[in-house]
TORTIDREN-202160 format. One record per residue (C-alpha): residue number from 1; residue in one letter; x, y, z. Coordinates in steps of 0.25 Angstrom, whole numbers, m for minus. Layout:
<atoms>
<nr->NUM, rest->A, c1->X, c2->Y, c3->Z>
...
</atoms>
This chain:
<atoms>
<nr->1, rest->X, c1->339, c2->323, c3->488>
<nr->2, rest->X, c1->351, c2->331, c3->495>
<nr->3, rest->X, c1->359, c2->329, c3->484>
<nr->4, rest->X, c1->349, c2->333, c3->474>
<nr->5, rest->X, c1->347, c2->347, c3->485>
<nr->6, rest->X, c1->362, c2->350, c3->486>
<nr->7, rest->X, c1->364, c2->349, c3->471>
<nr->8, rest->X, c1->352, c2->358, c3->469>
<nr->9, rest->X, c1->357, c2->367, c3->481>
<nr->10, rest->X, c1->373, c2->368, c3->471>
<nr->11, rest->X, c1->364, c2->371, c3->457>
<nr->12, rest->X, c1->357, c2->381, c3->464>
<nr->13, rest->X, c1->369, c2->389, c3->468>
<nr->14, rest->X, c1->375, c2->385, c3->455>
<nr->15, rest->X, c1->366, c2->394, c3->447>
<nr->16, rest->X, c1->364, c2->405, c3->457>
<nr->17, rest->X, c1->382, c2->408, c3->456>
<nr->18, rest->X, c1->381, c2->403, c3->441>
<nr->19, rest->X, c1->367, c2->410, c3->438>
<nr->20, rest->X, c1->371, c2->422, c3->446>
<nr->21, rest->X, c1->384, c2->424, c3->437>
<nr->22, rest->X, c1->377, c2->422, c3->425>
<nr->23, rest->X, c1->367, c2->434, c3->429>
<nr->24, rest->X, c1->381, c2->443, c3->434>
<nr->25, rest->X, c1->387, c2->440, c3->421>
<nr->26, rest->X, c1->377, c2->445, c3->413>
<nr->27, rest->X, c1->374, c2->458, c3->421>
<nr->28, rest->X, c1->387, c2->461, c3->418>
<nr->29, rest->X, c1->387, c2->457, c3->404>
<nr->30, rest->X, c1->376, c2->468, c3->402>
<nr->31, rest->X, c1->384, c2->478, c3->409>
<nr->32, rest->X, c1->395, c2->475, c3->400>
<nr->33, rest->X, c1->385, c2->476, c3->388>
<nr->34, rest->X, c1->380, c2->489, c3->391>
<nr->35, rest->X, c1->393, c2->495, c3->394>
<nr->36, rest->X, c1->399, c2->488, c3->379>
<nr->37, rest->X, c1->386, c2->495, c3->373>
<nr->38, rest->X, c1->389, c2->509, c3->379>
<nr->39, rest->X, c1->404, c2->508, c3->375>
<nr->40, rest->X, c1->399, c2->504, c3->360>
<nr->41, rest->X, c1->389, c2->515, c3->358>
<nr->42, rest->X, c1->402, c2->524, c3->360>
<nr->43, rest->X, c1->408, c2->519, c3->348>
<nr->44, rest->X, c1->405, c2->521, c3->334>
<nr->45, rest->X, c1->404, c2->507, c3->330>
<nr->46, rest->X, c1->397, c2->503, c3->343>
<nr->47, rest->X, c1->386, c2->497, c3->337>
<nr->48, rest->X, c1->395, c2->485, c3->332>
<nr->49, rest->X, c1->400, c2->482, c3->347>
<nr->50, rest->X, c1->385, c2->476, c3->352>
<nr->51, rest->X, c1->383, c2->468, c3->340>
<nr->52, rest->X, c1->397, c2->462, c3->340>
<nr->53, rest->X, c1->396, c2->458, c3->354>
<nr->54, rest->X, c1->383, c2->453, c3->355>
<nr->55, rest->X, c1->384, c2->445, c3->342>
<nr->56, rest->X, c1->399, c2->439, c3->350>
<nr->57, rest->X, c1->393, c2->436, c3->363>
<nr->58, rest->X, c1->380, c2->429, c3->356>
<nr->59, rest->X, c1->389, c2->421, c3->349>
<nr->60, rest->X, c1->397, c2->417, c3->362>
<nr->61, rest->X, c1->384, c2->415, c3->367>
<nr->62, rest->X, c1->382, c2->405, c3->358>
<nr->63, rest->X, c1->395, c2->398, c3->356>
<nr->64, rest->X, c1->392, c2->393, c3->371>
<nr->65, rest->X, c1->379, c2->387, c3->365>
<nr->66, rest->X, c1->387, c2->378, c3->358>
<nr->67, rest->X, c1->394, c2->373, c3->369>
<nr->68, rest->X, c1->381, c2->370, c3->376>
<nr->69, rest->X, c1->371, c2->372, c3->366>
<nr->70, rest->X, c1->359, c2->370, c3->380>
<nr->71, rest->X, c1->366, c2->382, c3->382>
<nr->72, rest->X, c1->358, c2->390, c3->371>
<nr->73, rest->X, c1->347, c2->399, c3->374>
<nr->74, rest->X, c1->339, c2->400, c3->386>
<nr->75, rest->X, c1->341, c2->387, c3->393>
<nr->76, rest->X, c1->326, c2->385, c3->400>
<nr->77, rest->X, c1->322, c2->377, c3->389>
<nr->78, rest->X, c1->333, c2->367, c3->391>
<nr->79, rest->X, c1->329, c2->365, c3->406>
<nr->80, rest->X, c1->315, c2->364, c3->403>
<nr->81, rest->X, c1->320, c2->353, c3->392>
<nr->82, rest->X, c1->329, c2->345, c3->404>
<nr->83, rest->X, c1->315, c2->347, c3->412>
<nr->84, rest->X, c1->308, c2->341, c3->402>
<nr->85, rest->X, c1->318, c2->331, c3->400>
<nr->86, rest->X, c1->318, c2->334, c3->384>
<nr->87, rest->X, c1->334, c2->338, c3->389>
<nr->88, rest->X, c1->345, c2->331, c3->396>
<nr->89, rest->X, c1->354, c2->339, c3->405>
<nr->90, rest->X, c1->363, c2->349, c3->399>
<nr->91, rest->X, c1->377, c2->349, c3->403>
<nr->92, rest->X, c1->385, c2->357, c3->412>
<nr->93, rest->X, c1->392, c2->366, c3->397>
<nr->94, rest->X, c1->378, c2->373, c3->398>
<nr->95, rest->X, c1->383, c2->381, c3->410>
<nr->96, rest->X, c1->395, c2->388, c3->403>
<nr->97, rest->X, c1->387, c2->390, c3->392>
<nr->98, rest->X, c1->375, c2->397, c3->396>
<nr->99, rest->X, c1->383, c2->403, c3->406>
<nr->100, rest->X, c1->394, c2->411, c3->397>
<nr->101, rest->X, c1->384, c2->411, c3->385>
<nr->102, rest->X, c1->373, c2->416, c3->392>
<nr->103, rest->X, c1->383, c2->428, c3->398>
<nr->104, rest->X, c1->389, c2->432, c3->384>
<nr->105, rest->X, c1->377, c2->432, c3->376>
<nr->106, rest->X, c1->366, c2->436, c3->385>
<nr->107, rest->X, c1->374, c2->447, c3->391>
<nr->108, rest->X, c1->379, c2->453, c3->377>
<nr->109, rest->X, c1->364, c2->457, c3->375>
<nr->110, rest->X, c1->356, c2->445, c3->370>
<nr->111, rest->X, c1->342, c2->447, c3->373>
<nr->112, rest->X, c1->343, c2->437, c3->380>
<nr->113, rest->X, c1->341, c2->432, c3->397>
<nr->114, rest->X, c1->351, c2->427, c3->407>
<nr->115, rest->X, c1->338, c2->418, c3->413>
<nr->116, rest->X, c1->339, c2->405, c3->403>
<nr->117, rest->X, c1->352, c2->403, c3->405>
<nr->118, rest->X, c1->352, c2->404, c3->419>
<nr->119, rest->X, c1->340, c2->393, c3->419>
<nr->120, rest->X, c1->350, c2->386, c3->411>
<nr->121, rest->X, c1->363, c2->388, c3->420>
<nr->122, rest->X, c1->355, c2->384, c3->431>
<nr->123, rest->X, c1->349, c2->371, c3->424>
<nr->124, rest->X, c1->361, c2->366, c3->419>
<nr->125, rest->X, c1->370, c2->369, c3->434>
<nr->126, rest->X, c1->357, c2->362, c3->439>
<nr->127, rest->X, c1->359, c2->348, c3->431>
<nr->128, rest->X, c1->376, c2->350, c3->433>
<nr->129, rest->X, c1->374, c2->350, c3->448>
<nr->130, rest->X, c1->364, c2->337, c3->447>
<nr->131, rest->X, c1->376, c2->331, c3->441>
<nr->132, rest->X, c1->386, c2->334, c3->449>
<nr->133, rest->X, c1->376, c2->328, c3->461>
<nr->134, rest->X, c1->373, c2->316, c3->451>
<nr->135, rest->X, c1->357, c2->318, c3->452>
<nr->136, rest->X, c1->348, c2->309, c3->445>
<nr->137, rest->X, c1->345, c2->316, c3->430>
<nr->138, rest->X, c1->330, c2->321, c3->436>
<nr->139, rest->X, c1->337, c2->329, c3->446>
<nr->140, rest->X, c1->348, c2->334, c3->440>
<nr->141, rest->X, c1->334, c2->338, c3->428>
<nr->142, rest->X, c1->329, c2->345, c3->440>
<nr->143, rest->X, c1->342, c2->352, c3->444>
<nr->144, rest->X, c1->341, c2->357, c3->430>
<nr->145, rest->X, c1->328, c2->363, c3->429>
<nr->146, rest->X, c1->328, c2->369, c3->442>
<nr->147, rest->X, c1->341, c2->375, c3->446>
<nr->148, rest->X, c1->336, c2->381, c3->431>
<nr->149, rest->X, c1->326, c2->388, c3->438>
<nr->150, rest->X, c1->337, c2->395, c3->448>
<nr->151, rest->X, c1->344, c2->400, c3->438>
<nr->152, rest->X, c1->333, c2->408, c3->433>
<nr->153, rest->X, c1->331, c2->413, c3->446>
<nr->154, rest->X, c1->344, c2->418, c3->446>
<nr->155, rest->X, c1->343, c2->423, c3->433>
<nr->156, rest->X, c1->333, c2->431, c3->437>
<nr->157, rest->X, c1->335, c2->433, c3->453>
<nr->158, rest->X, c1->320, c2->426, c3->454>
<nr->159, rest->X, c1->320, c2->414, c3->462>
<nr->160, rest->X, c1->305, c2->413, c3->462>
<nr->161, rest->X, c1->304, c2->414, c3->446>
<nr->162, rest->X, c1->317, c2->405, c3->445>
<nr->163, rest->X, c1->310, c2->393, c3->453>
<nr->164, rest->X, c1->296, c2->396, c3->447>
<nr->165, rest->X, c1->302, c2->395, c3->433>
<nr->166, rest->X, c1->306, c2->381, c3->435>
<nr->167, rest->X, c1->293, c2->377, c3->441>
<nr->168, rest->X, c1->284, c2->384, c3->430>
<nr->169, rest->X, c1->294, c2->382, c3->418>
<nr->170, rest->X, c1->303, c2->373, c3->418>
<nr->171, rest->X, c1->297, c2->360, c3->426>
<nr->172, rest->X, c1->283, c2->364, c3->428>
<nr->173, rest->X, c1->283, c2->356, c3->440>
<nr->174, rest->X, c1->280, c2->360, c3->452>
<nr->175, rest->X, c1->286, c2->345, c3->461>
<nr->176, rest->X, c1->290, c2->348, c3->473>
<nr->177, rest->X, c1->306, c2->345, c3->469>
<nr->178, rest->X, c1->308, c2->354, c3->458>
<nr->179, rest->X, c1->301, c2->366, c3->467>
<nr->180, rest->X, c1->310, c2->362, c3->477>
<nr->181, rest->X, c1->322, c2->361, c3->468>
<nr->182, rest->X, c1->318, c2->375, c3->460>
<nr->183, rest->X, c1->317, c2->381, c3->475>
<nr->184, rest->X, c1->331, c2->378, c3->479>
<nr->185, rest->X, c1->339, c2->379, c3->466>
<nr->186, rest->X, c1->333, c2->393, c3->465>
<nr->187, rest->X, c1->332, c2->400, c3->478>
<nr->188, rest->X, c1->348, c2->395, c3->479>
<nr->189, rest->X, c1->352, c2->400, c3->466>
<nr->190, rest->X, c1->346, c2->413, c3->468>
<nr->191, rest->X, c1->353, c2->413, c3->480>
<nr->192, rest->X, c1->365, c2->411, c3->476>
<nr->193, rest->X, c1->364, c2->421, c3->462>
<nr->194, rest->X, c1->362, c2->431, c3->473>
<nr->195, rest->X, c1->377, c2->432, c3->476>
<nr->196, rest->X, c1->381, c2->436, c3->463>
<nr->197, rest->X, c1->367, c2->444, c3->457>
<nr->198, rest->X, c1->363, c2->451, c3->467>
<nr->199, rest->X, c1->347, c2->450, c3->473>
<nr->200, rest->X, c1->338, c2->460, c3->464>
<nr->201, rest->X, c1->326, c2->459, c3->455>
<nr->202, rest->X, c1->329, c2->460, c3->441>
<nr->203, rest->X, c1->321, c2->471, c3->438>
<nr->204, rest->X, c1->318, c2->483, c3->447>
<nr->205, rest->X, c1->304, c2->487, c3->448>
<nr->206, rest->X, c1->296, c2->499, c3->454>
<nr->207, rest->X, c1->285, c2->493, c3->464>
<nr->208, rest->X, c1->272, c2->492, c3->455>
<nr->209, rest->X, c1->258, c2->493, c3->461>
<nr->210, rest->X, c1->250, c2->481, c3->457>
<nr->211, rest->X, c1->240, c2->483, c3->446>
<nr->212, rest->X, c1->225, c2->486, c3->446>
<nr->213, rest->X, c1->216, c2->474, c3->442>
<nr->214, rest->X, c1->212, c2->482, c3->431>
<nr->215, rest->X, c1->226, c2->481, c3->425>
<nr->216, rest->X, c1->226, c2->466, c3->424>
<nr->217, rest->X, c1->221, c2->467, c3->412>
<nr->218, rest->X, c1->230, c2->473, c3->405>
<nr->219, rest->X, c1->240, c2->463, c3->411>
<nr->220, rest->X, c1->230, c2->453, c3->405>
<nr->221, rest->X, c1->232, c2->459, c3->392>
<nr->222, rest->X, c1->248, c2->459, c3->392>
<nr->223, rest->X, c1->249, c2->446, c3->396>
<nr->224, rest->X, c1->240, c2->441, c3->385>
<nr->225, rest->X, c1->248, c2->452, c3->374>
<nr->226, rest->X, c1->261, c2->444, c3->383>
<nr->227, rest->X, c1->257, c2->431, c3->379>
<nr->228, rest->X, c1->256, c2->434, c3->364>
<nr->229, rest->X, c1->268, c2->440, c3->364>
<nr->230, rest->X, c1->277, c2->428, c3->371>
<nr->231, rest->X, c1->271, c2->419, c3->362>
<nr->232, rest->X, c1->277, c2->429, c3->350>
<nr->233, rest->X, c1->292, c2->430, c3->357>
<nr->234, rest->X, c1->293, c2->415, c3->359>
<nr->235, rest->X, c1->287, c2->413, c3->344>
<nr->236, rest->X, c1->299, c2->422, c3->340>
<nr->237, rest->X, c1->309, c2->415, c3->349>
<nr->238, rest->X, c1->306, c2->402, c3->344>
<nr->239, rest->X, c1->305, c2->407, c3->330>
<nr->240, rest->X, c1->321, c2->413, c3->331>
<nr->241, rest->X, c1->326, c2->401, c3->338>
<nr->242, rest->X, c1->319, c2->391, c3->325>
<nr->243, rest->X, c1->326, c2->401, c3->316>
<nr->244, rest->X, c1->340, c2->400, c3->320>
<nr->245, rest->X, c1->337, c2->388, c3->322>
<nr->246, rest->X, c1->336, c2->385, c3->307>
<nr->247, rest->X, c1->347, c2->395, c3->304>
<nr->248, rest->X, c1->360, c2->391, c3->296>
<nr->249, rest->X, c1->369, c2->403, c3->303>
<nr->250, rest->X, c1->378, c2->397, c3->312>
<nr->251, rest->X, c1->372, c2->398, c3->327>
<nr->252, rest->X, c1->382, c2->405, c3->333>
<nr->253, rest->X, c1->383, c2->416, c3->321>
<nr->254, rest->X, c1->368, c2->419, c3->324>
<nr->255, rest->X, c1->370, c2->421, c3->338>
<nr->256, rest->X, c1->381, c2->431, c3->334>
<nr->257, rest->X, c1->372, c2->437, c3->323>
<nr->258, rest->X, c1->360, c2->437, c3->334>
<nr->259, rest->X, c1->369, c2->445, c3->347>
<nr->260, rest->X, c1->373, c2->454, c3->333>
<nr->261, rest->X, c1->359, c2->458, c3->332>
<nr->262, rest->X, c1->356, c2->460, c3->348>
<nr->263, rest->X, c1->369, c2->468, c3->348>
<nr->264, rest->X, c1->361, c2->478, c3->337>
<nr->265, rest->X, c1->349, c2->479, c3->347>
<nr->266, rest->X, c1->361, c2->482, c3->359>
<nr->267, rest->X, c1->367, c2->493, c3->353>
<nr->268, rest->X, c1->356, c2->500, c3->350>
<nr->269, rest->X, c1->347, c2->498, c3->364>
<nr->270, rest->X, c1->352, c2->489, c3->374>
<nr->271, rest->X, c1->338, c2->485, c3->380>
<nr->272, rest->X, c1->333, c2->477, c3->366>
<nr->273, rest->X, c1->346, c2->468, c3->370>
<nr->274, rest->X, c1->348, c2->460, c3->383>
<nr->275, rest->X, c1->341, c2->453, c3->391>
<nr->276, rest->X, c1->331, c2->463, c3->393>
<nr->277, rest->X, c1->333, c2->466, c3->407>
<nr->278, rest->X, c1->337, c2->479, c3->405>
<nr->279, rest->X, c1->324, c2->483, c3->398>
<nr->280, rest->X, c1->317, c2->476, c3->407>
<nr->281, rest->X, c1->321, c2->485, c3->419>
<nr->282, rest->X, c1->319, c2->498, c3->411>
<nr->283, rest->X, c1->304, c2->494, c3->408>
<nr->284, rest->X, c1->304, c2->489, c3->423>
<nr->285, rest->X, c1->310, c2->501, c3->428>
<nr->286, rest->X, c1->301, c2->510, c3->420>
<nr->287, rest->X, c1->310, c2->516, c3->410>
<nr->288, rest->X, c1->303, c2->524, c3->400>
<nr->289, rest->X, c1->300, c2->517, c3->387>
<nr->290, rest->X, c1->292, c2->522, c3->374>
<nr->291, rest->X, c1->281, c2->511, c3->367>
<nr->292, rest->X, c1->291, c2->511, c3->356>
<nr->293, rest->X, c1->304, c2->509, c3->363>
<nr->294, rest->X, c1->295, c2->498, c3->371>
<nr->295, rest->X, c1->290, c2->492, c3->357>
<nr->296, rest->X, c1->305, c2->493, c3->351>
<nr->297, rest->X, c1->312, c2->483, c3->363>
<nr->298, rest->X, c1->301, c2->475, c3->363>
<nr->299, rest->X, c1->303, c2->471, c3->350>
<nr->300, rest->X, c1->315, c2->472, c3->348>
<nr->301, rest->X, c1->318, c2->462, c3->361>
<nr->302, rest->X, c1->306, c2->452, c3->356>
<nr->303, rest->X, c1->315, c2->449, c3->345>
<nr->304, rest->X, c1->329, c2->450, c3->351>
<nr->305, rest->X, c1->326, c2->440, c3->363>
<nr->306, rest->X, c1->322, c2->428, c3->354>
<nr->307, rest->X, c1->333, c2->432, c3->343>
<nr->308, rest->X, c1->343, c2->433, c3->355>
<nr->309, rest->X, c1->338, c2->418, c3->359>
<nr->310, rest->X, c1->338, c2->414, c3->344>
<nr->311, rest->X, c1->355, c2->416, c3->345>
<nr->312, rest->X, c1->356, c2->403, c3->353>
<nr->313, rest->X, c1->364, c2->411, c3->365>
<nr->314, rest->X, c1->364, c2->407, c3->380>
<nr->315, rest->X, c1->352, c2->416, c3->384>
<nr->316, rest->X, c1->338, c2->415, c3->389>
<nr->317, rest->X, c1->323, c2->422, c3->386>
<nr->318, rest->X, c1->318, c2->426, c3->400>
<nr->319, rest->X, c1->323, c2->440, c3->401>
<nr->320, rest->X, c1->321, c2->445, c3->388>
<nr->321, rest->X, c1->307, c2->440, c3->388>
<nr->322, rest->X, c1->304, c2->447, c3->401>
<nr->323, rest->X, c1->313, c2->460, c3->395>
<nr->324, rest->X, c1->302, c2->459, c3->384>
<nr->325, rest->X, c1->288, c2->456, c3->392>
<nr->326, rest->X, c1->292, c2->470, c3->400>
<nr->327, rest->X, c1->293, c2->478, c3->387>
<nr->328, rest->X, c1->282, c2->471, c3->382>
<nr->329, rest->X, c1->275, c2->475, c3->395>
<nr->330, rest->X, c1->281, c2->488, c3->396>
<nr->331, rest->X, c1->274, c2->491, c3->379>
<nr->332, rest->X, c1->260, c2->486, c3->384>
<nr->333, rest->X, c1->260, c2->495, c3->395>
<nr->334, rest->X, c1->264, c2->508, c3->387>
<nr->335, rest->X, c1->256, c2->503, c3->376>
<nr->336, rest->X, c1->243, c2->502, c3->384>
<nr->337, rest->X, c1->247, c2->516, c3->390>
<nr->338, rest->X, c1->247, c2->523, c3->376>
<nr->339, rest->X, c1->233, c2->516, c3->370>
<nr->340, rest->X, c1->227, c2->518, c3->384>
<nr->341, rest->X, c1->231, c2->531, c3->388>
<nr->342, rest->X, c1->230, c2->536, c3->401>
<nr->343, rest->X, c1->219, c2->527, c3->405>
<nr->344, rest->X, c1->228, c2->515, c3->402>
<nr->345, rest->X, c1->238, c2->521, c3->412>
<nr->346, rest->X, c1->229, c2->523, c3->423>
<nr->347, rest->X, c1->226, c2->509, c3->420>
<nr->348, rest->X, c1->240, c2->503, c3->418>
<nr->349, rest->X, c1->248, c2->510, c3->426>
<nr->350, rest->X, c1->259, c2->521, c3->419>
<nr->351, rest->X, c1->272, c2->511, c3->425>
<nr->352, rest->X, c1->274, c2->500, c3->412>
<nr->353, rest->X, c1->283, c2->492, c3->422>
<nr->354, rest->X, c1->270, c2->483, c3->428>
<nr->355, rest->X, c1->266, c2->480, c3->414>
<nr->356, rest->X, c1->283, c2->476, c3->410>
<nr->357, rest->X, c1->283, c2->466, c3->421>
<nr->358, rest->X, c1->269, c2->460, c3->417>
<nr->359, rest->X, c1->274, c2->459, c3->403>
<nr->360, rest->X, c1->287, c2->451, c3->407>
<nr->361, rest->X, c1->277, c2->440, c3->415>
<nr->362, rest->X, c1->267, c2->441, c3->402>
<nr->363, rest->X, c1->278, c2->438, c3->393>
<nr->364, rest->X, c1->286, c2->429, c3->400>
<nr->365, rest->X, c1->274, c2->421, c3->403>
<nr->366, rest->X, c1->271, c2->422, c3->387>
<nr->367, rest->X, c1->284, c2->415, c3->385>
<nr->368, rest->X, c1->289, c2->406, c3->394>
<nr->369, rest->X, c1->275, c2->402, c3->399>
<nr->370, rest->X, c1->279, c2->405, c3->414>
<nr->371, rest->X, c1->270, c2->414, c3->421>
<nr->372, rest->X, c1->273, c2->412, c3->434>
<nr->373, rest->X, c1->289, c2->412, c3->433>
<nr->374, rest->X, c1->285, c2->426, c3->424>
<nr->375, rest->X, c1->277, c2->432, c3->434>
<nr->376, rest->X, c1->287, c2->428, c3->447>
<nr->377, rest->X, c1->300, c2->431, c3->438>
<nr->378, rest->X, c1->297, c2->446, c3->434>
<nr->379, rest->X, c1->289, c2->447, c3->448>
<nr->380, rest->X, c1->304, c2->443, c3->455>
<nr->381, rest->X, c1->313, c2->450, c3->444>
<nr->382, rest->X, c1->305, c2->463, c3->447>
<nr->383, rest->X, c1->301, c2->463, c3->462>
<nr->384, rest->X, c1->288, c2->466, c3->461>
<nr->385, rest->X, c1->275, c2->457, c3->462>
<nr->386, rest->X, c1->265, c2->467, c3->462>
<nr->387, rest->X, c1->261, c2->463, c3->448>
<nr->388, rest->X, c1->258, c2->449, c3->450>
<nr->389, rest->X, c1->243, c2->449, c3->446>
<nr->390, rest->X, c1->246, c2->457, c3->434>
<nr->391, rest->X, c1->258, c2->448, c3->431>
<nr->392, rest->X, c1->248, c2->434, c3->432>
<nr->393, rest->X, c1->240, c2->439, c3->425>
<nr->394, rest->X, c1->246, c2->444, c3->411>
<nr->395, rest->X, c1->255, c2->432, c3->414>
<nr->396, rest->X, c1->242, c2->422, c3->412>
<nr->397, rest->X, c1->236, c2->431, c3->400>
<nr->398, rest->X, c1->250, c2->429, c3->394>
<nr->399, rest->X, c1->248, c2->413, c3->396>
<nr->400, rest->X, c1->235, c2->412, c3->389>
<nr->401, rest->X, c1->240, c2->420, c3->378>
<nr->402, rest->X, c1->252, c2->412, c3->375>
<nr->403, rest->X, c1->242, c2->399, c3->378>
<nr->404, rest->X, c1->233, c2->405, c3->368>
<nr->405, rest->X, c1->243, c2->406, c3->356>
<nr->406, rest->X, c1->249, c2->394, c3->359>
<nr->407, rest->X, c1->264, c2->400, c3->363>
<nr->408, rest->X, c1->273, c2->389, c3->368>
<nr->409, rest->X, c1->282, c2->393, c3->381>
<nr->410, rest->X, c1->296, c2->398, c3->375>
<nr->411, rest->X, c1->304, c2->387, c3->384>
<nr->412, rest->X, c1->297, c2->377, c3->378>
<nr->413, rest->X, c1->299, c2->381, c3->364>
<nr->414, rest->X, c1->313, c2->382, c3->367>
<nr->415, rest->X, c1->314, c2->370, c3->372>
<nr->416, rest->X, c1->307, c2->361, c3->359>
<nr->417, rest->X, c1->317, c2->370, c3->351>
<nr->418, rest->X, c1->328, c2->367, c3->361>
<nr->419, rest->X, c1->324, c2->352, c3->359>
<nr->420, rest->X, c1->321, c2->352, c3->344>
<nr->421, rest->X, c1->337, c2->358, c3->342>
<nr->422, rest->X, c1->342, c2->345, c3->350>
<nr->423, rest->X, c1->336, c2->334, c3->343>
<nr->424, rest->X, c1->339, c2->342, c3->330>
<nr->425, rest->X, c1->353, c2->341, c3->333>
<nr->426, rest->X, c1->351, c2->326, c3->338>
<nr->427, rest->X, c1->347, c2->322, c3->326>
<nr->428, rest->X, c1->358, c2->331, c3->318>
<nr->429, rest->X, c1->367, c2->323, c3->325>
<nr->430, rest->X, c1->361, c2->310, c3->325>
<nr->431, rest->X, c1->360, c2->312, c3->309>
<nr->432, rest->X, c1->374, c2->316, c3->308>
<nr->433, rest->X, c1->379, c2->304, c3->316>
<nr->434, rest->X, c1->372, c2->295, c3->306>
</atoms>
């Protein structure tokens, strides 16, 4: 048992320095974007600069897939596998991989978040420590899948969300050892992270008054229009993935042509690109927006997230999904305000922010089928617990709905295809040999 502490006591502080440079790189990567972006509209061929660059740096992206091709996509699906144990371990070439990958391609503008890789930085320093330690294969599993659940905490500077995520998501299991294991691994790397990020919420929100009873209704009602909705954006996420999937184009060429096409929507408005915190915090922080511009980068960033994960790049689904549930909170609310009137605004409230953050929860639970690492992730990104109820409830509206059309949680999808990809290239190979 002290070995097994110590070696979770060195992972730990393993993904808080690496976990924290992989968040510092990729503040400044977005510093460097917008500064490239403002230098190219100056020029009379700047248009070309965003789409040449994208297009390269999701083709490096993707070049370090190849390396380590567990190093593709979001990562979580490849912990819950190990979990599972539909997996083995993964070995220590991942960490380059998602590391540089994740840098260059997520931070050239992918619509896509720096959280899956984390969970997979984390994972795969979890396992290397356990073997440095020579642990038994369960424990170096359990290192895996919780030293995971650190790094999303330092992902997103949210220790309770990281160790809840785990729990509710990864192991569904609440024995005593992994609690204890989640509990350490996270509350260390956060810790640790603190050195090089420094302590802040993600978003930064005005205090909001708790809502009238009234109102929860209404929260019922986006939670339930949340569901159906999350069922539609993992429908399509799925949907691209079986496509390339089945394409002839070389994989690396259709990542180049895929960064080409997010370069197009950089260069003409940098919040449909990214990983959507800076739209995020525009809604959050109460920017003005008119229904259309609202409808415009909700649709647009509904296509662009799953198209962006369809290029096969180091990169992960929770931020652009929680960048899409505040627009699509954001629009209910100024939609509600221009049918109801006046009446509806002494009901609802003028501010739209309340309804953004219950829509990131609604959605997030509509997706990843998590409600209570939705609820306590947005209530620790953004300080402020005063919409709890509200949050519970369109979070469980959300639930039934997905229940009721049968949506399938998008970790688990991602992991059958994950899966299906393996054995399909076991058998290539196995017929090849013959």
């Amino acid at each position: 048992m002290a070995v097994f502490t110590v070696a979770t006591l060195v992972a730990a502080i393993g993904i808080g320095l690496l976990g924290g440079a992989f968040r510092w790189c990729l503040e400044q990567a977005e510093l460097m974007r917008m500064t490239l972006l403002d230098w190219a509209h100056g020029l009379a061929w700047g248009w070309a600069v965003p789409i040449v660059v994208v297009a390269a740096c999701a083709a490096i992206g993707h070049l370090f897939t190849r390396l380590a091709p567990r190093a593709s996509g979001s990562g979580i699906q490849d912990v819950e596998a190990v979990w599972h144990e539909q997996e083995e371990l993964p070995g220590a070439s991942v960490l380059p991989s998602r590391f540089l990958g994740g840098v260059i391609a997520i931070g050239s503008g992918m619509v896509m978040g720096r959280e899956g890789p984390s969970v997979h930085l984390g994972s795969t320093i979890g396992a290397e420590v356990g073997r440095w330690f020579r642990l038994s294969d369960y424990e170096r599993k359990l290192l895996y899948t919780t030293v995971g659940g650190a790094g999303l905490a330092v992902a997103f500077n949210a220790p309770v969300g990281g160790a809840l995520f785990t729990i509710e998501e990864v192991t569904k299991s609440f024995r005593v050892r992994v609690i204890l294991v989640t509990l350490m691994s996270t509350s260390l790397a956060v810790w640790v992270s603190r050195f090089i990020v420094p302590e802040h919420a993600d978003f930064t929100v005005a205090p909001i008054a708790s809502p009238d009873v009234a109102v929860l209704a209404v929260y019922v009602l986006l939670g339930l229009l949340s569901g159906a909705l999350g069922v539609a954006y993992n429908a399509l996420v799925m949907s691209l993935l079986r496509r390339t999937d089945r394409m002839r184009l070389h994989a690396t060429t259709r990542a180049a042509l895929i960064g080409g096409l997010i370069g197009v929507l950089l260069w003409f408005d940098p919040l449909a690109a990214g990983g959507g915190a800076d739209v995020a915090q525009l809604i959050l922080g109460e920017q003005p927006f008119t229904l259309w511009t609202l409808v415009a980068l909700l649709a647009v960033r509904f296509v662009a997230g799953p198209l962006s994960y369809a290029s096969g790049t180091p990169g992960g689904l929770f931020a652009p999904l929680l960048a899409l549930g505040a627009l699509w909170g954001a629009l209910f609310h100024t939609v509600a305000l221009a049918i109801g009137g006046g009446g509806a605004a002494d009901l609802l409230g003028t501010s739209l922010v309340p309804f953004a953050l219950v829509g990131m929860v609604a959605l997030f639970t509509a997706s990843v089928r998590a409600p209570l690492t939705g609820i306590v992730l947005i209530t620790e990104m953004t300080s402020t617990a005063s919409l709890t109820l509200a949050m519970f409830a369109a979070a469980a509206a959300a639930l039934f709905m997905t229940t009721a059309l049968k949506g399938r949680p998008i970790y688990d999808s991602l992991r059958d295809r994950m899966l299906e990809l393996r054995d399909a290239r076991a058998g290539a190979a196995t017929a090849e040999a013959q």
